[in-house]
LOSE-994354 format. One record per residue (C-alpha): residue number from 1; z, y, x. Coordinates in Angstrom, 2 decimals. Layout:
BEGIN
   pos        c3        c2        c1
   NUM         Z         Y         X
...
! end
This chain:
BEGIN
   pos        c3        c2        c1
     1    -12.10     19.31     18.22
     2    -13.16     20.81     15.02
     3    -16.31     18.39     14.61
     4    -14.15     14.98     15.26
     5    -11.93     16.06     12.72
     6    -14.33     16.13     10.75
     7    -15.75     13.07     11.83
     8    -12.31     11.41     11.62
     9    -11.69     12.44      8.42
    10    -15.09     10.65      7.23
    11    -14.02      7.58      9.05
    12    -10.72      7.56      7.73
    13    -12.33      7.81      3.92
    14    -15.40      5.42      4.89
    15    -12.32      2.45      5.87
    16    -10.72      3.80      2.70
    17    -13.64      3.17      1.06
    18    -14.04     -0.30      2.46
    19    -10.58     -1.47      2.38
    20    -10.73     -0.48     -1.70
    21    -13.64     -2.75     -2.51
    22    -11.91     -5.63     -0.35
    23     -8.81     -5.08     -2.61
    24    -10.86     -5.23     -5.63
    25    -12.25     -8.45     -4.71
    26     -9.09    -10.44     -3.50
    27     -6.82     -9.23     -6.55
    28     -9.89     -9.89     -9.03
    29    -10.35    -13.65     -7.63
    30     -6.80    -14.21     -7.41
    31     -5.54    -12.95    -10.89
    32     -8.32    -15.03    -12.08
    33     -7.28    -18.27    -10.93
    34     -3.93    -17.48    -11.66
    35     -4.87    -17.05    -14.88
    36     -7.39    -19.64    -15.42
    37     -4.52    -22.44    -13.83
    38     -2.20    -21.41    -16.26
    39     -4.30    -21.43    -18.86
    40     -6.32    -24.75    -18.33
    41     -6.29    -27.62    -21.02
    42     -4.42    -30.38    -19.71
    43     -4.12    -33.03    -22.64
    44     -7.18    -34.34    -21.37
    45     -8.20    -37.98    -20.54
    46     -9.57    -38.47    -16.80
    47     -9.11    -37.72    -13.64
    48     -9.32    -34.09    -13.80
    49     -5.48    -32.19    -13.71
    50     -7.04    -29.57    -16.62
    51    -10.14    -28.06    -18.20
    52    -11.05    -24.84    -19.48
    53    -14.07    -23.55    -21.51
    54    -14.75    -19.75    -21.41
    55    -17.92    -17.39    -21.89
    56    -18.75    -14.36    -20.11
    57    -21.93    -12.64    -19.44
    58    -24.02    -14.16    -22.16
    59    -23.43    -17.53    -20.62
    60    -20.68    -20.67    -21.54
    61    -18.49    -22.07    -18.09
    62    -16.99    -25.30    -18.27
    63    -14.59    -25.96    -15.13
    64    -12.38    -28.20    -14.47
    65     -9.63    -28.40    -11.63
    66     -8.09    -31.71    -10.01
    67     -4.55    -31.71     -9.18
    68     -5.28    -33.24     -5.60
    69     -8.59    -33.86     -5.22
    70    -11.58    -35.11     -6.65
    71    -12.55    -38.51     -5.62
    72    -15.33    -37.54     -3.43
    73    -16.36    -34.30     -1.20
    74    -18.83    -32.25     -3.57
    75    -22.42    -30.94     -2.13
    76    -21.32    -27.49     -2.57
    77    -17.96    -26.32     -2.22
    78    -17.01    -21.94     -2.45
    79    -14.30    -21.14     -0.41
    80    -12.32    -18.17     -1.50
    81    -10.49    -16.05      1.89
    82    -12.60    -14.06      3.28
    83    -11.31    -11.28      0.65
    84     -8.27    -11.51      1.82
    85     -8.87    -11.05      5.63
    86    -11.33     -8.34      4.69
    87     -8.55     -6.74      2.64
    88     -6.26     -6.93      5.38
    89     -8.33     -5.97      7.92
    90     -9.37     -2.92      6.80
    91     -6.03     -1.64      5.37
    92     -4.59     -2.60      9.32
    93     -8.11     -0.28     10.98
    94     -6.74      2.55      7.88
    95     -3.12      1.83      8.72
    96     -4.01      2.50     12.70
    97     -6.42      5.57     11.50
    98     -3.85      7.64      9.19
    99     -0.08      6.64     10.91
   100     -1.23      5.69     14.38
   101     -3.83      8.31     15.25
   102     -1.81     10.99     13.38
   103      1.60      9.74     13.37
   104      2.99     13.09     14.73
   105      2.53     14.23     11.52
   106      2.62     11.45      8.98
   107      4.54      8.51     10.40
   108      7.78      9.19     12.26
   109     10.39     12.35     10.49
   110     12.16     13.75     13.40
   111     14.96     14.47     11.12
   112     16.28     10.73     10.70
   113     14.77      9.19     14.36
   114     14.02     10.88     17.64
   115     11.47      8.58     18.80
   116      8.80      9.31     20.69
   117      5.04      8.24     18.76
   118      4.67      5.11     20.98
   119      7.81      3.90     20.08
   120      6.79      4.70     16.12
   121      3.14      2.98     16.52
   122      4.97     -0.20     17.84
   123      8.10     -0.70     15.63
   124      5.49      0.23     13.16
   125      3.02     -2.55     14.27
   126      6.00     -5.18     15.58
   127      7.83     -4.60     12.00
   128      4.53     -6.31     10.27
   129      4.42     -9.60     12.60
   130      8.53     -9.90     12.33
   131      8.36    -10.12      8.51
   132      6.08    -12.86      8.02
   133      7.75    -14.77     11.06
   134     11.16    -14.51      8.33
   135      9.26    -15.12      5.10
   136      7.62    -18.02      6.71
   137     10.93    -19.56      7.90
   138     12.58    -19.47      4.49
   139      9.43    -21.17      2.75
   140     10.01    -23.94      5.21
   141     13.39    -24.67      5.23
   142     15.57    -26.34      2.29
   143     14.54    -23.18     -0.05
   144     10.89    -24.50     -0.44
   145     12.24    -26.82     -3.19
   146     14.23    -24.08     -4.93
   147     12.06    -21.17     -5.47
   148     14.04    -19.41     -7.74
   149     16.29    -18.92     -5.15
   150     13.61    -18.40     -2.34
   151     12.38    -15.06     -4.57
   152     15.22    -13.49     -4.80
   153     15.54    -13.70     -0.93
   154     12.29    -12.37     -0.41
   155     13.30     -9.53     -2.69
   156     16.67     -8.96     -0.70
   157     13.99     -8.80      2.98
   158     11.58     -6.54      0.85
   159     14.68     -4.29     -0.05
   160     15.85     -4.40      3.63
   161     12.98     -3.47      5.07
   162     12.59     -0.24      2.72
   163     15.92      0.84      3.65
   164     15.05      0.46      7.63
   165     12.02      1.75      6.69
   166     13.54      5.20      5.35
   167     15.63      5.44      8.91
   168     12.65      6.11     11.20
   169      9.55      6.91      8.74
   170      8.61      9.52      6.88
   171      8.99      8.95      2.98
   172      5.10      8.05      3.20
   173      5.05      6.19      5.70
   174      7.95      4.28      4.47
   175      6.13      3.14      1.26
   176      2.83      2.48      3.33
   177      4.48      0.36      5.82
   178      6.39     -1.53      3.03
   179      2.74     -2.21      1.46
   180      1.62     -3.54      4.55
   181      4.56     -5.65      5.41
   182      4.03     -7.46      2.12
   183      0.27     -7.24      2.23
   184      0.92     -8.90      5.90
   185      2.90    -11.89      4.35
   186      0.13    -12.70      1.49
   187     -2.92    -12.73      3.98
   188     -0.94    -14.83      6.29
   189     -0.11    -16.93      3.36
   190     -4.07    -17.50      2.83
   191     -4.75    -17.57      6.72
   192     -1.86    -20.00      8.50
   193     -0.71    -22.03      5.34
   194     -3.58    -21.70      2.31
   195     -6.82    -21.94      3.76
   196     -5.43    -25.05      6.62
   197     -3.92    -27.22      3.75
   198     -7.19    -27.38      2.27
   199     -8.99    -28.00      5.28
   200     -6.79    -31.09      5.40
   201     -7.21    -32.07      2.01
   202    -11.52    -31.31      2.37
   203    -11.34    -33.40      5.76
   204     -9.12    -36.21      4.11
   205    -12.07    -36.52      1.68
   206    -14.60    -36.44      3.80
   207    -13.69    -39.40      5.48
   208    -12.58    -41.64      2.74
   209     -8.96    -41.25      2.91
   210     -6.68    -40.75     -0.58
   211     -5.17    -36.53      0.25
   212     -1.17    -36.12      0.59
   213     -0.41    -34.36     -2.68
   214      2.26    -32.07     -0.79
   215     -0.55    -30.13      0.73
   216     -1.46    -28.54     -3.20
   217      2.00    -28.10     -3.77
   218      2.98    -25.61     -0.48
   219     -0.13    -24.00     -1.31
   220      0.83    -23.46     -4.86
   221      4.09    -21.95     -4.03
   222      2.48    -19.68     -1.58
   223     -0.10    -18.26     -4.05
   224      2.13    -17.92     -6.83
   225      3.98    -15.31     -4.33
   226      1.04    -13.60     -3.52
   227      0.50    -13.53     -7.28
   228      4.13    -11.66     -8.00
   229      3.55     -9.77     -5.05
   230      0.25     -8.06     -5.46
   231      1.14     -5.48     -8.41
   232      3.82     -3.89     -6.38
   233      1.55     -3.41     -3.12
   234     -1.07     -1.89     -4.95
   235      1.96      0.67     -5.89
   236      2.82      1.51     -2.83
   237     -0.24      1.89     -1.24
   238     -1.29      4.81     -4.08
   239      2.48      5.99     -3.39
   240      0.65      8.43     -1.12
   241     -0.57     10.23     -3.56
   242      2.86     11.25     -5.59
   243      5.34     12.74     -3.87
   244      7.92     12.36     -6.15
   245      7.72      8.40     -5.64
   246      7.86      8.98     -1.58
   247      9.50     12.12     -0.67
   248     12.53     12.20     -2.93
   249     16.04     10.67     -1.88
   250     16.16      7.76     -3.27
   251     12.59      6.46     -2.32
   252     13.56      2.97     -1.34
   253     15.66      2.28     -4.22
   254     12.24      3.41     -6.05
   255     10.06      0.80     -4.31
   256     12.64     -1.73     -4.54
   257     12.76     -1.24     -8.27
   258      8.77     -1.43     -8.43
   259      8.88     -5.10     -7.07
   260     11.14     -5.81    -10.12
   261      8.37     -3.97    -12.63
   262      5.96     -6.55    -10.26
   263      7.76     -9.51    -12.00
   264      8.39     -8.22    -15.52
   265      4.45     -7.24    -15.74
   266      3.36    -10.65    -13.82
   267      5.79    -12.49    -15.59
   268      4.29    -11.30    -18.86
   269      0.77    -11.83    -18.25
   270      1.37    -15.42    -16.80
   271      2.98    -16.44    -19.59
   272      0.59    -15.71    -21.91
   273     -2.36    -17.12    -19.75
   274      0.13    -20.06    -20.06
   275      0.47    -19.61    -23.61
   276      3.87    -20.63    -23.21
   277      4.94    -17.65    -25.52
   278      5.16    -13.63    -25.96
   279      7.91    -12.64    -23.95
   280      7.59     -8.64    -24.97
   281     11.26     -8.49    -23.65
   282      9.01     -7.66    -20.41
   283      8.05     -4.40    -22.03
   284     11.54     -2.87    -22.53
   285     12.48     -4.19    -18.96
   286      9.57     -2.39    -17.58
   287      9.86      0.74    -19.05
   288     13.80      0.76    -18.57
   289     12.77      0.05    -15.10
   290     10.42      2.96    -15.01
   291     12.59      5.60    -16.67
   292     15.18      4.62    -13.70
   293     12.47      5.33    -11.45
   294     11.92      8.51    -13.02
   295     15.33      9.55    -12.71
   296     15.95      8.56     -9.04
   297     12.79     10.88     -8.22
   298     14.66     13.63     -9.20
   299     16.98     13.66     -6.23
   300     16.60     16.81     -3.66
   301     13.56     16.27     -1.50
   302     13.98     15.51      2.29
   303     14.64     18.98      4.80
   304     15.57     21.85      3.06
   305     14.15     25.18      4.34
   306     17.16     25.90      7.06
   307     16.38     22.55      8.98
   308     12.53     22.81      8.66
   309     12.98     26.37     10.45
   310     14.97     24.96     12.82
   311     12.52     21.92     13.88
   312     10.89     22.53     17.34
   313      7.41     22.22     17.10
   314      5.42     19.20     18.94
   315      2.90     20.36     21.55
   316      0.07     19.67     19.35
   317      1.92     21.56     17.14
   318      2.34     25.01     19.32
   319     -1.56     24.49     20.08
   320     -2.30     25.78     16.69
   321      0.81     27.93     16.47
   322     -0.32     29.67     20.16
   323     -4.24     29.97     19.26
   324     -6.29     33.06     18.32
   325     -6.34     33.95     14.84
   326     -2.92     31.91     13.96
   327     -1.44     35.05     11.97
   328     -4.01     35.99     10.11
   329     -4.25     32.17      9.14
   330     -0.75     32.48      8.41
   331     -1.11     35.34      6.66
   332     -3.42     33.59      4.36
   333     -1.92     30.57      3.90
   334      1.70     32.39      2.73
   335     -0.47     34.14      0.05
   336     -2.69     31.31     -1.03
   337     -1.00     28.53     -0.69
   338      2.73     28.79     -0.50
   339      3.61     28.96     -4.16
   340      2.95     25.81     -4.54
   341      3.41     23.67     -0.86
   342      7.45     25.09     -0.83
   343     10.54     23.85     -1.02
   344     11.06     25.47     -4.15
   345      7.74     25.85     -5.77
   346      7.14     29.10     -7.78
   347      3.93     28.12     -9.67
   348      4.71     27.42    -12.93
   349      4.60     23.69    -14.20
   350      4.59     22.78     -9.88
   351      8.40     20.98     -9.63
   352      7.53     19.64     -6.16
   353      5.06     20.70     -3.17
   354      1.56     18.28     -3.91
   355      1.88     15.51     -1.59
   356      4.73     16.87      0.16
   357      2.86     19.09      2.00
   358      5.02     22.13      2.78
   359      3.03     25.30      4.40
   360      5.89     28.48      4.27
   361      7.08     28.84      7.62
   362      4.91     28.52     11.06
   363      5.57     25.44     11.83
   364      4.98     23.80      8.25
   365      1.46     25.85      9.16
   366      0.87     24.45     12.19
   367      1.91     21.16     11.58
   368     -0.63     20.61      8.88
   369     -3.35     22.76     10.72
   370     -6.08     19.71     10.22
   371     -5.75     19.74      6.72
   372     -5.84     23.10      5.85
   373     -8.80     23.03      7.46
   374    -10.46     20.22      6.24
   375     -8.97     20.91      2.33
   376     -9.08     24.87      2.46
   377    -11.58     25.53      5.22
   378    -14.61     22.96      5.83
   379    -14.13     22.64      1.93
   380    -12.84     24.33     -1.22
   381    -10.56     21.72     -2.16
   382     -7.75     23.96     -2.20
   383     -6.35     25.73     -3.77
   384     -7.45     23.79     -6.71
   385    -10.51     25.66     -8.93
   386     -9.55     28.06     -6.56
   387     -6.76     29.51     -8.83
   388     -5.27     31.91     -6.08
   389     -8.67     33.63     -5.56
   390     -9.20     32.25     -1.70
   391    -12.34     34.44     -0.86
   392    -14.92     33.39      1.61
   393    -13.76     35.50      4.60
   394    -10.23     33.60      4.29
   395    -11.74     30.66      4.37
   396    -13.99     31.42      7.36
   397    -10.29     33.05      9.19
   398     -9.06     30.03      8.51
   399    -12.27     27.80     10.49
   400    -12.09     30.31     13.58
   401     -8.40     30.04     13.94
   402     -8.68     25.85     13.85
   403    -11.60     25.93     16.29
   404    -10.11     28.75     18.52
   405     -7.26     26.02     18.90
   406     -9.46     23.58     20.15
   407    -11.39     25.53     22.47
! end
């Protein structure tokens, strides 16, 4: 056991890894053509919808864009979606690695749903399809021609599904899945409506017929979504990292607030790509919208110490609890550890356990047995700089008493 956690744990940062770079490359391309449609010169004679000049690199760019098409296929055309599938892909493989494969302890919170982890893995995976089905209904009905309207729907669904989120998931996996539900509808946005409209449009060219306009125009409206949308997933999928964003109260009011900062922020860069303006009302609304955020995070944190006591333990769970060596691990992890990973931290300048990671009663212990050894065993991660003096023998207590539980 102790060597594929291990191994697991490398996977799970190697897919990480992967679906980071993806990211990188699908926001990069799409900002820039955002940015570069908004800003393209337009009181132009000729065919061409708009032209820009820029310079990068030691080198001058002159590019033009046609609001259709051009009149004939070109030799060479660069197709831009396979950063997006990539980007999806990999966050869905990460997704199934960190919530699936360890949902008993990061994905369903016994305290608000008692379902069993199947059931969690496929609301969890059924949840992701369902949304896009919705989003994609509204963008063709009647609301396609008012998308004003059709955005503030989509943030009503996005609002929704936080608060459904919040009845089954844990406060992380709440914000995760609420990543991935958007980050579902943008890929499918490239996938079933982006990437086909051009194919018509290429293969209308190709054989000599004049392209339906309409085609440019859905796709348009999809991307600027993805555009607005993008800020806010790259939010929540760092949420994971600050518990005060997903293990407070109030956590879906939180994300739903960071899909307004989303707009403000977009809203502020796109105009002035458009140079339509300096709307720095955008600031004030984003920092307003912030300082709320700040506030809401302040709300007591999920399962207060009588109900934690009180939660039976899984059978995974009363593996580690049961195995050789667990009290001395205990032991350790009470004097190391706990100061910090409570329910009321005592470590000065420590308001709320890191990552909401709680380790003061045997089953908080238990529960997170593959992390304290992978963060305070395997490794010295923790404590951090070693500030509570874990010595090596604690460290090695803490190894035997994982493997013991897997032998």
């Amino acid at each position: 056991m102790y060597d594929f956690a291990v191994f697991w744990d490398w996977m799970a940062f190697a897919v990480r890894w992967l679906h980071v770079i993806t990211a990188i490359a699908w926001i990069g391309s799409s900002f820039y053509f955002i940015a570069l449609d908004l800003g393209l010169n337009r009181d132009i004679p000729g065919p061409a919808d708009g032209e820009e000049w820029q310079v990068h690199g030691g080198g001058f760019y002159h590019i033009q864009k046609y609001l259709v098409a051009p009149e004939r296929m070109p030799d060479h055309l660069t197709w831009f979606k396979w950063e997006s599938y990539a980007t999806w892909l990999s966050g869905a493989a990460l997704l199934m690695i960190v919530y699936w494969v360890g949902g008993e302890l990061y994905l369903i919170d016994a305290q608000k749903a008692d379902l069993a982890l199947w059931q969690g893995i496929l609301i969890s995976a059924a949840s992701l399809t369902v949304g896009w089905l919705i989003y994609d209904f509204m963008c063709k009905s009647g609301l396609g021609e008012r998308p004003t309207l059709l955005m503030v729907l989509l943030f009503v669904l996005l609002v929704a599904m936080g608060w459904g989120y919040n009845q089954i998931f844990t406060g992380r996996a709440m914000m995760l899945h609420l990543g991935a539900f958007t980050a579902t509808i943008m890929t499918a946005n490239v996938f079933f409506i982006i990437m086909p409209n051009q194919r018509i449009v290429v293969d209308d060219l190709k054989n000599g017929r004049t392209p339906d306009p309409k085609y440019g125009k859905i796709a348009k409206l999809r991307s600027t979504h993805n555009n607005y949308l993008t800020l806010p997933v790259v939010f929540l999928m760092l949420s994971n990292h600050y518990p005060l964003a997903f293990a407070t109260e109030y956590n879906w009011i939180i994300a739903a607030l960071v899909f307004l900062m989303g707009v403000t922020i977009r809203h502020y860069f796109n105009t002035r790509h458009a140079r339509a303006g300096n709307p720095t009302w955008t600031w004030l609304v984003t920092a307003l919208l912030f300082i709320a955020i700040m506030w809401l995070s302040t709300a007591p944190m999920y399962k207060p110490l009588e109900e934690a006591e009180a939660q039976p333990l899984t059978r995974y769970e009363q593996q580690f609890a049961a195995a050789d060596g667990f009290e001395e691990a205990h032991d350790i992890v009470l004097g190391r550890c706990s100061m910090c990973h409570a329910r009321e931290p005592v470590w000065e300048g420590i308001l709320w356990a890191p990552k909401g990671v709680l380790l003061e009663t045997q089953g908080d212990i238990a529960r997170n047995a593959k992390q304290i050894y992978l963060q305070a065993g395997v490794s010295h991660a923790m404590p951090p700089a070693n500030v509570t003096y874990m010595e090596p023998e604690d460290r090695e207590a803490i190894i035997r008493w994982f493997r013991n539980a897997g032998s």
